[in-house]
Biotite code that builds the C-alpha atoms (Angstrom):
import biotite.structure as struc

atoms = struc.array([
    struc.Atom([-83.665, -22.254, -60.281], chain_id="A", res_id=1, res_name="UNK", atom_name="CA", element="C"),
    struc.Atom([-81.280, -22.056, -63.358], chain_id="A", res_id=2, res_name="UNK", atom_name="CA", element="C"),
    struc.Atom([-82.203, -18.973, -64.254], chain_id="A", res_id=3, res_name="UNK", atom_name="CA", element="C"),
    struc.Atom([-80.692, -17.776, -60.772], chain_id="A", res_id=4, res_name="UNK", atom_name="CA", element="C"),
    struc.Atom([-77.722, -20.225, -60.846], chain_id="A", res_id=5, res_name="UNK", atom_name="CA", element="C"),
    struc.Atom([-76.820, -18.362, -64.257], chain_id="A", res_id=6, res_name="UNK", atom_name="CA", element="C"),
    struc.Atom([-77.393, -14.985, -63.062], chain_id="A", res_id=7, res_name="UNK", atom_name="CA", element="C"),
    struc.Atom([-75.061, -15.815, -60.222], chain_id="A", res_id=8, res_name="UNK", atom_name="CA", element="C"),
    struc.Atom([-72.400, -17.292, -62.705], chain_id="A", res_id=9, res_name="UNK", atom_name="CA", element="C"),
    struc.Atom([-73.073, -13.590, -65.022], chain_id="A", res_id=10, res_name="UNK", atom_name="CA", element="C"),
    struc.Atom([-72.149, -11.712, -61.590], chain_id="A", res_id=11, res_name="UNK", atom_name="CA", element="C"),
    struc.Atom([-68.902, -13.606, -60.868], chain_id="A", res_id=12, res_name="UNK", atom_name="CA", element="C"),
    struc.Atom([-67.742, -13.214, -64.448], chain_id="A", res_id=13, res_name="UNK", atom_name="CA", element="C"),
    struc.Atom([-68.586, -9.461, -64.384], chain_id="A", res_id=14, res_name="UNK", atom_name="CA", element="C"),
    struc.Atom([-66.774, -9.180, -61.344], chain_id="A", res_id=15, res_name="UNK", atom_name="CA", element="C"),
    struc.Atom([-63.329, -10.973, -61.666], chain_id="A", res_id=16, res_name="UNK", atom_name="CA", element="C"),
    struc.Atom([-63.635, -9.376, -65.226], chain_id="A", res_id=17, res_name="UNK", atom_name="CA", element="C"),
    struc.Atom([-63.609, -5.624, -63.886], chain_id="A", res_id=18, res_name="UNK", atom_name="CA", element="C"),
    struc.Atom([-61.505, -6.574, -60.670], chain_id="A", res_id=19, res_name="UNK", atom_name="CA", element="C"),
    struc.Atom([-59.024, -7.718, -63.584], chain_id="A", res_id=20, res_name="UNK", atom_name="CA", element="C"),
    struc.Atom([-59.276, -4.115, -65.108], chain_id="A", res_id=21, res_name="UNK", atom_name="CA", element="C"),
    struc.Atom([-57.438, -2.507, -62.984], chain_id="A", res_id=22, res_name="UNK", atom_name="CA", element="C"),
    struc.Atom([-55.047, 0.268, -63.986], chain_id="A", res_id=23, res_name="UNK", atom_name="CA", element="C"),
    struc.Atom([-53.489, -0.302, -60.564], chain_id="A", res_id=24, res_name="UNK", atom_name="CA", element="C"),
    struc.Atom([-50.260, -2.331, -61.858], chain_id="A", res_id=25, res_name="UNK", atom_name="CA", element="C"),
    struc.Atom([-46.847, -2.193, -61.663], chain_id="A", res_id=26, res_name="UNK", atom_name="CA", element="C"),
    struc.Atom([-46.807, -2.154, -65.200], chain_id="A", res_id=27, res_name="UNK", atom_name="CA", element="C"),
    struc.Atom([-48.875, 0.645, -65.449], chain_id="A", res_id=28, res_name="UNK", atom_name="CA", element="C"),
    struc.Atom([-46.847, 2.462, -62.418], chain_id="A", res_id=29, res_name="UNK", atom_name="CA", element="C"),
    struc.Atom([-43.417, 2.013, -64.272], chain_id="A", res_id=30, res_name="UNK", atom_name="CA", element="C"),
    struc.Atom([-44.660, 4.134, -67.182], chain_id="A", res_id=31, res_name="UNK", atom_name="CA", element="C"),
    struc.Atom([-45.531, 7.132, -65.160], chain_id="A", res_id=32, res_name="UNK", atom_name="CA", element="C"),
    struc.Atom([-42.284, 9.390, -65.073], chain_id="A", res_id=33, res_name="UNK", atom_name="CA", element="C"),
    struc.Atom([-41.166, 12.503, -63.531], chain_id="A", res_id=34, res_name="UNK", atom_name="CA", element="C"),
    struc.Atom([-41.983, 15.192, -66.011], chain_id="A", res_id=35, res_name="UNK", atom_name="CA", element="C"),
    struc.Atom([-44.727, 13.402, -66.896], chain_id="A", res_id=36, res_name="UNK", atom_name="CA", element="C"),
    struc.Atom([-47.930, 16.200, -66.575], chain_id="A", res_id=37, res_name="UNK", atom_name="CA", element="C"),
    struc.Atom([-51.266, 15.410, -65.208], chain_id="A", res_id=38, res_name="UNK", atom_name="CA", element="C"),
    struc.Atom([-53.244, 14.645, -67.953], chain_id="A", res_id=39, res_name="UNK", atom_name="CA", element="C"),
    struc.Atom([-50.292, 12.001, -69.642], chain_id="A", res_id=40, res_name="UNK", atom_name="CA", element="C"),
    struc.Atom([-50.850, 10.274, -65.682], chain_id="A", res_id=41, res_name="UNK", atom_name="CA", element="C"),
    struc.Atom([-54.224, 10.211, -66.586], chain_id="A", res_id=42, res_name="UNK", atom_name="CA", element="C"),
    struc.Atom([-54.699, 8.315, -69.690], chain_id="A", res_id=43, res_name="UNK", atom_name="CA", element="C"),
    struc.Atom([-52.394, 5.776, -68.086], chain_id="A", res_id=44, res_name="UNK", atom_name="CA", element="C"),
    struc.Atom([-53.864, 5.126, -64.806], chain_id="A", res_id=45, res_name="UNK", atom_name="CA", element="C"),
    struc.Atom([-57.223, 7.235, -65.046], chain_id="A", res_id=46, res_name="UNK", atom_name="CA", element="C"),
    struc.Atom([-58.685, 9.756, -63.030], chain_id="A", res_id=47, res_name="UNK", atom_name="CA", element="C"),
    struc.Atom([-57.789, 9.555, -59.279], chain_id="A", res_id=48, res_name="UNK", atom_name="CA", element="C"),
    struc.Atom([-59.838, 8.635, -56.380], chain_id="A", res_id=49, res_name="UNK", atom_name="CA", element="C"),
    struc.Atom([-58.430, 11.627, -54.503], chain_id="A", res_id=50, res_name="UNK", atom_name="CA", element="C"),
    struc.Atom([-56.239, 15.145, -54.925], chain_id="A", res_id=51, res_name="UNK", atom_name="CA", element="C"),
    struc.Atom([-54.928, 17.859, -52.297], chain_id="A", res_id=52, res_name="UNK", atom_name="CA", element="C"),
    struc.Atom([-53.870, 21.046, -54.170], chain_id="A", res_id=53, res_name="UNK", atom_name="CA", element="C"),
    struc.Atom([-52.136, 24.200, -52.835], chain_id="A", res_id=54, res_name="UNK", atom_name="CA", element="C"),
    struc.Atom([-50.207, 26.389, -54.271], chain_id="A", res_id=55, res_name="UNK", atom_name="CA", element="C"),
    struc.Atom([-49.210, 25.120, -57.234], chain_id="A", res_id=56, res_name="UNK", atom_name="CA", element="C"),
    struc.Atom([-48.613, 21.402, -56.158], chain_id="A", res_id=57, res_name="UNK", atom_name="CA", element="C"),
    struc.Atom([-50.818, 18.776, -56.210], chain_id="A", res_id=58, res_name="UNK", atom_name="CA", element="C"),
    struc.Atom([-50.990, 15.325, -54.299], chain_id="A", res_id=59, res_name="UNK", atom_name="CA", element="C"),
    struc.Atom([-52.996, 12.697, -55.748], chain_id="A", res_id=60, res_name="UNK", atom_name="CA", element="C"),
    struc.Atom([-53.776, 9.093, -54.862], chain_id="A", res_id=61, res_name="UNK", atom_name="CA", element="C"),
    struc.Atom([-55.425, 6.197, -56.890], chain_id="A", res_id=62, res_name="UNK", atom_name="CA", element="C"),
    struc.Atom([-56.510, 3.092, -55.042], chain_id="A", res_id=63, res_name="UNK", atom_name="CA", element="C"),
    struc.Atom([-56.699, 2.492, -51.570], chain_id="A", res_id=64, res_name="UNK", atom_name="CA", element="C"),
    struc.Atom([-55.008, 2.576, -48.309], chain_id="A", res_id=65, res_name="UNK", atom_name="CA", element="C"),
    struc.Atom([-53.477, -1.235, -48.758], chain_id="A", res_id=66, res_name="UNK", atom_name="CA", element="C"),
    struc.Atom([-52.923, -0.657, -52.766], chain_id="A", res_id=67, res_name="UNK", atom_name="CA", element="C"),
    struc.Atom([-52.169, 2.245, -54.024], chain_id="A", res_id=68, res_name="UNK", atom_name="CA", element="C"),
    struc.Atom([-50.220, 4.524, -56.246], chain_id="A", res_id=69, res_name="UNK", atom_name="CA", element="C"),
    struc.Atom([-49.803, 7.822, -54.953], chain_id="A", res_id=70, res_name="UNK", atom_name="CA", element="C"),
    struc.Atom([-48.455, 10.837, -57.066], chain_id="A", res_id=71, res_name="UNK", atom_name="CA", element="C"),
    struc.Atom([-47.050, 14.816, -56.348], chain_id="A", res_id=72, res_name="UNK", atom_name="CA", element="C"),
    struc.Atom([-47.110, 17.222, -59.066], chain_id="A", res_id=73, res_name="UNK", atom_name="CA", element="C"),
    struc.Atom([-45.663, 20.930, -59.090], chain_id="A", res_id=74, res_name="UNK", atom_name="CA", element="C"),
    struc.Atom([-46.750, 22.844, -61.789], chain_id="A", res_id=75, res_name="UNK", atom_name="CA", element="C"),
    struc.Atom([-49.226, 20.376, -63.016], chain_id="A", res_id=76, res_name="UNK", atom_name="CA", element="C"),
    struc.Atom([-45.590, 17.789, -63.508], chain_id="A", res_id=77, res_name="UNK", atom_name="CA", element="C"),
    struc.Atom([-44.799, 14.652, -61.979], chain_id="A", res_id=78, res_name="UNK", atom_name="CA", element="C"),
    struc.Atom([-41.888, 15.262, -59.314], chain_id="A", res_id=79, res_name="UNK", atom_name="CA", element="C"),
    struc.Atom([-42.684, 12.032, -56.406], chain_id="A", res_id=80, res_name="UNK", atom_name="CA", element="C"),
    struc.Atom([-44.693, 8.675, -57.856], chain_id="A", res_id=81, res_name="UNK", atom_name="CA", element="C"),
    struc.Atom([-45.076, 6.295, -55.311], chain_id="A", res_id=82, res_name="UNK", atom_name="CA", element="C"),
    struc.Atom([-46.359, 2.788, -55.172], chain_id="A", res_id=83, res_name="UNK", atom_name="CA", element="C"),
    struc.Atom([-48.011, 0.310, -52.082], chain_id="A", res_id=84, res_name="UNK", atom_name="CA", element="C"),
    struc.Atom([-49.176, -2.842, -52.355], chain_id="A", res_id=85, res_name="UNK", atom_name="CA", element="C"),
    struc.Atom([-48.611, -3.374, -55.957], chain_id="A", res_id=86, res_name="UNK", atom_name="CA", element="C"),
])
């Protein structure tokens, strides 16, 4: 029985720990500027959850529909970051 009581404990930890992570911040947002190209985005906010690309633009989004930062790019360079939720 304790063994499972601490195994449940572990599990919380681990996730308020990673839910705590996340590169989703306002802090984070207000460093991305226009200019800015892909890969700089990147290593601030990490890899996104989802990109459209045509034509030389890109759209991508990080997060979700409630939370989200979502960012256009023309010629692989930041020209529209926007924020919900955040």
């Amino acid at each position: 029985m304790k063994n499972s009581i601490r195994l449940m404990f572990v599990g919380l930890f681990l996730f308020v720990f990673f839910m705590g992570c996340s590169k989703l911040s306002k802090e984070n947002y207000d460093k991305i500027k226009v200019g800015m190209d892909f890969q700089q985005v990147v290593k601030v906010i990490g890899e996104p959850d989802k990109c459209d690309a045509a034509i030389g633009t890109k759209s991508c989004i990080w997060g979700t529909d409630q939370k989200n930062i979502k960012i256009k790019f023309i010629a692989d360079k930041v020209i529209l970051p926007t924020m919900k939720g955040i």
